[in-house]
C-alpha positions, 0 to 999 in steps of 0.5 A, a space after each residue: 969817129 975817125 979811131 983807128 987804133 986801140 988805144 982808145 978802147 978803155 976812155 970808150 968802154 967807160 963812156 959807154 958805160 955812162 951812156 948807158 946808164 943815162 939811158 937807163 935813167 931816162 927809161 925808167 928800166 933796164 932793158 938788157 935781157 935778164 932773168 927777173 922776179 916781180 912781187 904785186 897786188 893783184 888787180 882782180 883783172 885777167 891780164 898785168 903788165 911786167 916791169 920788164 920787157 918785151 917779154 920772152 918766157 914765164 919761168 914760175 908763178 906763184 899766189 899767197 906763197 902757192 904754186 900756180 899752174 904755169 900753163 894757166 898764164 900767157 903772154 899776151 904781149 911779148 913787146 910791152 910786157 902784157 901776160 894773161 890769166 885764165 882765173 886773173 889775178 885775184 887779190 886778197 888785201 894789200 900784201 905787195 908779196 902776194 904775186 910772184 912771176 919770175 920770167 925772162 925778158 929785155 933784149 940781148 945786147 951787141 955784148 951778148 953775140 958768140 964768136 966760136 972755132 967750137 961751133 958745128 951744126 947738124 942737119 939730123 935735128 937742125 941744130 947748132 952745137 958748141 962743145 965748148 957749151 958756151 951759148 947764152 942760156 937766155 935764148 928762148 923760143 921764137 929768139 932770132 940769131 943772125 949766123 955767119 961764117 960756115 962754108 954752107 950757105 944754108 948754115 948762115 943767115 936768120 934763124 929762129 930758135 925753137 930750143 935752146 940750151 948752153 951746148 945746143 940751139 935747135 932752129 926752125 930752118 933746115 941745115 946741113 951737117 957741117 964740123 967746127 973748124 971756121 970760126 963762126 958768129 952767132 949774133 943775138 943783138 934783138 930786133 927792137 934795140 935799135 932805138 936805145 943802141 942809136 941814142 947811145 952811139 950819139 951820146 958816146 960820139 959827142 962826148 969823146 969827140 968833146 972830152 977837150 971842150 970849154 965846160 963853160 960851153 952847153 952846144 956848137 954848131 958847126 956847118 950843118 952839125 950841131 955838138 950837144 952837151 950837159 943838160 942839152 945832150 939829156 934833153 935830146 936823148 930823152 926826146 928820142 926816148 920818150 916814146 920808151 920810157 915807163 913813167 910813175 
């Protein structure tokens, strides 16, 4: 947007936020990665669909107060939320507590990604350790984190996660041992965000580069560019929205 100093970053940080929550409100959901619990009716049905997704893990299920065995349940579909039970979801009345399935999903945002001098890996295990324990604890397996800024080549580039922890992240790639010292990025923004990151970007630019306009305006264009605003800037993010949204 032509910014190239700081003094700006507050009146962005708030629109940003804005922007966000009007995407949020279009779709229906959060989709930030979180912890969530859900409570439900059972359908008498061998799968359900979750509220939030893609969906990363099942932490915890649970039928009329009792524990379930975890392995019984799966996910059927990481990316709309879809999970499997080997006996199905029983019901029996209409208590909307009778299910509960605490599981880990959303995707993880630009603000999640690591920035460390504390970060080292290791070939002995393929792992990257921080000492400073300061990875995010929602990483799960089959997560991909986009690593630079070691010396080795083969420490950098995608990796896929098969454990993770707050001090260590084992990954499905060889490594090579190398200390911290450089300072080094992990980036977690997930695959599949792009669509709700880019209608943010938009409503973000239009609505910094018109904070001066004439109210009374709802769009101009301009050459080949056209500025949306008010009632005309939901319209078009809800268009590109739409194929996302959870709908009542």
């Amino acid at each position: 947007m032509g910014i190239a100093e700081t003094s700006q970053d507050a009146l962005l940080s708030r629109i940003i936020s804005e922007a966000s929550d009007l995407v949020y409100q279009i779709l229906g959901r959060e989709v930030y990665r979180a912890q969530w619990t859900e409570k439900f009716i059972g359908n008498s049905r061998y799968e359900t669909l979750l509220s939030r997704y893609p969906v990363a893990s099942i932490e915890s299920v649970s039928y009329g107060g009792s524990a379930q065995t975890l392995s019984e349940f799966a996910i059927s579909s990481h990316r709309t939320g879809c999970i499997h039970s080997v006996n199905g979801f029983a019901t029996g009345g209409s208590d909307p507590n009778e299910w509960v399935v605490t599981y880990t999903a959303g995707y993880f945002l630009p603000g999640d990604d690591i920035v460390a001098t504390t970060i080292s890996a290791a070939s002995a295990d393929d792992s990257y350790s921080d000492s400073g324990s300061g990875f995010p604890t929602l990483l799960r397996p089959g997560d991909t984190i986009s690593v630079s800024g070691f010396v080795d080549a083969a420490d950098n580039g995608m990796k896929t996660v098969t454990t993770a922890a707050a001090a260590k992240i084992v990954v499905g790639q060889t490594l090579v041992l190398e200390a911290a010292g450089p300072s080094v990025t992990l980036k977690l923004e997930s695959i599949g965000l792009t669509p709700f990151s880019r209608v943010v970007t938009g409503i973000v630019s239009s609505l910094y580069l018109n904070r001066k306009r004439d109210g009374s305006l709802k769009s101009l264009k301009v050459g080949d560019v056209t500025f949306d605003w008010g009632t005309a800037l939901r319209e078009k993010a809800t268009r590109e929205l739409d194929p996302f949204r959870d709908f009542p």
